[in-house]
Structures are given as C-alpha cells and as structure tokens.
N, C-alpha and C positions, 0 to 999 in steps of 0.2 A: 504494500500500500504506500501510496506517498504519503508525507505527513501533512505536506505544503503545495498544494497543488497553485500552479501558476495558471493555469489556462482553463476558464469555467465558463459556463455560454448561462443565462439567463432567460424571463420571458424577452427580455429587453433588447436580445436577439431572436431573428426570426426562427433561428434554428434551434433556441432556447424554450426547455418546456415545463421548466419551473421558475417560480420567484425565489429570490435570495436567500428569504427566512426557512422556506421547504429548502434548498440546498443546505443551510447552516442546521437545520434537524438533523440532515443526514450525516453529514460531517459530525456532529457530535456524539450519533450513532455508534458511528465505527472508528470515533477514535482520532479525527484528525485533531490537527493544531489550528489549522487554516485553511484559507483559498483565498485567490485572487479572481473577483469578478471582472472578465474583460468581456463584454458584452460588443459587438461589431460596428465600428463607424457607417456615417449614416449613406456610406455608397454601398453600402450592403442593406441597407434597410434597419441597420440599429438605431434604436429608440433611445439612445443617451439624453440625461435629463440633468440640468442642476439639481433637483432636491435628493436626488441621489449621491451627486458628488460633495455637495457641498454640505448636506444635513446628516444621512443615515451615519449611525455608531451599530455597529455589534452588540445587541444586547444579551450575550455569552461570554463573557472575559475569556472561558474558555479555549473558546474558537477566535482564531483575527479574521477580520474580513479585508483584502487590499481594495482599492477600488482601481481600475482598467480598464485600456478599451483594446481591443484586437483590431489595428489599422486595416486599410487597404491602400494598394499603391495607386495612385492617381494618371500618372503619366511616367516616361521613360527620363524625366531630369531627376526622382525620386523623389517627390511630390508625394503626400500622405493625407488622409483626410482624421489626421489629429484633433481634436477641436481646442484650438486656442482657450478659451473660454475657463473650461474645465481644470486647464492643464495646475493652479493653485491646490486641486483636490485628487492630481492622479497620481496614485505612487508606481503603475506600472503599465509600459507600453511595450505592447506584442505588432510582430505586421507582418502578411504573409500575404500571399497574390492565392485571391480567389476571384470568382468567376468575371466579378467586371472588369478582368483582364483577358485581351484576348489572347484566343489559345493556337499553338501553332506556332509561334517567335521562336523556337530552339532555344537550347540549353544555353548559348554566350548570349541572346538577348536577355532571355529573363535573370541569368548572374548577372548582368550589365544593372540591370536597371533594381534588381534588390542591393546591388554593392553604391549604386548615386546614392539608394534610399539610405541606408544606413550612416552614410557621410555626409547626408543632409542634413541628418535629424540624430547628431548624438542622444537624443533622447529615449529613441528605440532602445529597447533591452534585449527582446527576445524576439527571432525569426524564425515564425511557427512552420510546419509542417514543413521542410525544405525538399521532402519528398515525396510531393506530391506529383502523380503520374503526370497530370495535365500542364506541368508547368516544368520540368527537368531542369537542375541545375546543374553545375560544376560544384563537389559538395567541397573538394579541397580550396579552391578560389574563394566560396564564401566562407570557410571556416577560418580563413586569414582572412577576410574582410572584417568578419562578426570578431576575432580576436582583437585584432586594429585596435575596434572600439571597445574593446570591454565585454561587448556583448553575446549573449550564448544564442545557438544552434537549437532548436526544441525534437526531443525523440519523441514525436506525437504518438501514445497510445490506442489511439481510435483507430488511426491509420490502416495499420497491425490486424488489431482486433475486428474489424468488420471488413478484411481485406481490402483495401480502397489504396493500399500498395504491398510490392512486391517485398517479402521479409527479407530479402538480398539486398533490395533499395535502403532498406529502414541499418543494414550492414555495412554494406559501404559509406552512409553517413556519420554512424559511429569511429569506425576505420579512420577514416579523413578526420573528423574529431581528433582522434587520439593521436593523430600523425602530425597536426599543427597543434596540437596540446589547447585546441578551444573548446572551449566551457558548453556544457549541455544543461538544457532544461529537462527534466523526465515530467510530462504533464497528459493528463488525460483527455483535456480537449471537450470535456463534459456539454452533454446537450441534454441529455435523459440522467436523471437522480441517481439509478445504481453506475452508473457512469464514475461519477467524483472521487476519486483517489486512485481509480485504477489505473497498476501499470502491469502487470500481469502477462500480458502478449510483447513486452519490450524490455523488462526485467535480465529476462536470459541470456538475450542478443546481448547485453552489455556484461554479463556474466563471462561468455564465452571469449570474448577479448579482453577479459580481465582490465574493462576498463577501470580509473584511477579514479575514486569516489569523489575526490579533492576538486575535482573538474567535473562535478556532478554541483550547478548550483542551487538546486534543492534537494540535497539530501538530506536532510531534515528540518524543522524551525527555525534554528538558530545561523546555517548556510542561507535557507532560502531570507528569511529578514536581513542579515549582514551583505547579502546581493543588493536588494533593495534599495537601502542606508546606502551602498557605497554608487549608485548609481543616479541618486535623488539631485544629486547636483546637474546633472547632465541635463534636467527638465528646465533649469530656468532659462537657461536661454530663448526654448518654444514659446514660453511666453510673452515675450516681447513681441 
C-alpha cells in the first residue's frame, strides 16, 4: 500500500467518482497517512474551485489532505493550464499529456514539448503517467529533464492494473529511472475509492530491479511531505 498517495482524481474531475471526505473514509480505512487531491485543469473539464483551495482543512488530523491539480499541456512552447489564481493554496503540481493532445507526434515530439513544459514551469513536480501508449516518450531524455528540475517521473498504478500499458513499458521507465538516478513517484492514479493506495501491479516491477527506495519520493509520510517542503519554493514564481 502506499502511505502517501500523490495522485487522486475527485468528483471535481470528470473521471472522478467520489468527493474528498468518501476518499479521506477510505484512507483512514486502510490505514493511510494521506493523499494528494489533484483533480484535472479545466482543459480536461476539471471543476477546480477557490472554496476548495482556499477554505477546506482535513477534518482527521489523522489523515493530510495536499491540495492539487493534474495539469495539461496547452501547446508545444510548454504552456500549462495551471491556474494562477489558486496557485497561494496549491502544495502540488502533477502534468501529463492527455487527450487534448493530439495523438500521432512521435516519441521526440511529445519529449520535446513535456521537457519546454517542465523548464517553463519549475513548479511542476511530478510527470504522471510517462507511459502512456498514446503519447510515447524517450523515458531516458525525460528522466534527465525531470532530474534537471528536481522533479520525479510517476510509476502510475492504474496503468498496470487495468492494462492501459504494456508491463515492459511501465520497465523500461523504471530502468531509465534508475540509470539517471531520477526520483519516482509510486501513485495510484485513483478515480474509483478501492483504487486509493494501491500499488500492487507496480510494486514488483520495482522489486525486481532492486530499485533504490531513496529515489522513491513517496515512500512513506515523512519522504512524500519532505518532497513537498523542499519543492514549495518553486510555486512562487507561477504566481506572479
């Protein structure tokens, strides 16, 4: 189980099919520490709100709630549909090319234009799913891009788990990880509630190359908040 899941979908995404407080039951269920709600910028159709970013507390001390959005890429200068607004209330920023991206660019188009994104926006943390079929990267080029800044690589679980790629693919991103020594996120990608901490289908793959837990930045509470912490500076610029 993760402790600290970075990557959780909402109703506040379209693809999200619970509210916050039904995910924070379940997390405290089974045990976590936290999540990171990144609910999808509004060129995907997410419903991001001030009373959300700016108002809601956790009311479980137990459990942390992070507050996030899961970017999308706008255009090929790496343009993001961040929202300025918010950015006083966001402690974490995810960005991965989904569908309002067209598909077909080949593998050096789309590294081109997630490595502009990344050195547009030091604010980015984490680049989710980099293997995803429909968008092929070069996984060694952007694990020195994402190292550049700081920022990690995501071994998405869902991926895995409802086949949506090939577990070779989800291997070779690990591999190229551990060969420029960049940081991974292990996160589940949740959109359905028994979803939320699972890492189950991605766990092994990382076992079997005895990756270096130390380069894992959630492996547990006190990795995945000291990521956080050491990355919160990187947001103020966006606001300007």
């Amino acid at each position: 189980m993760i402790e600290f899941d970075l990557h959780v979908h909402s109703i506040y995404s379209v693809c999200g099919i619970h509210t916050v407080l039904e995910l924070l039951e379940q997390a405290k269920a089974i045990g976590m520490k936290g999540f990171a709600v990144t609910d999808h910028g509004l060129t995907m159709g997410g419903r991001l709100n001030n009373p959300f970013f700016e108002r809601f507390k956790s009311p479980c001390p137990d459990v942390k709630i992070l507050k996030g959005v899961e970017c999308n890429l706008l255009d090929d200068q790496g343009t993001i549909d961040l929202p300025r607004p918010f950015m006083s209330f966001i402690d974490i920023v995810l960005l991965g090319i989904h569908p309002n991206t067209e598909k077909g660019l080949g593998r050096e188009k789309y590294t081109d234009m997630l490595a502009a994104a990344i050195h547009k926006n030091p604010c980015v943390d984490i680049i989710t799913h980099p293997n995803d079929p429909h968008y092929p990267v070069d996984y060694r080029r952007l694990a020195r891009e994402a190292k550049s800044r700081g920022a990690a690589l995501e071994l998405n679980n869902s991926k895995i788990l409802y086949a949506r790629s090939e577990i070779g693919e989800a291997e070779e991103l690990i591999k190229a990880c551990l060969h420029e020594n960049c940081q991974i996120a292990v996160c589940s990608d949740t959109h359905a509630i028994h979803e939320l901490g699972t890492d189950e289908s991605v766990r092994p793959l990382l076992a079997a190359v005895n990756f270096p837990e130390e380069l894992i930045v959630n492996r547990d509470e006190e990795s995945a908040l000291t990521f956080i912490e050491s990355r919160r500076k990187n947001k103020s610029e966006f606001k300007r």
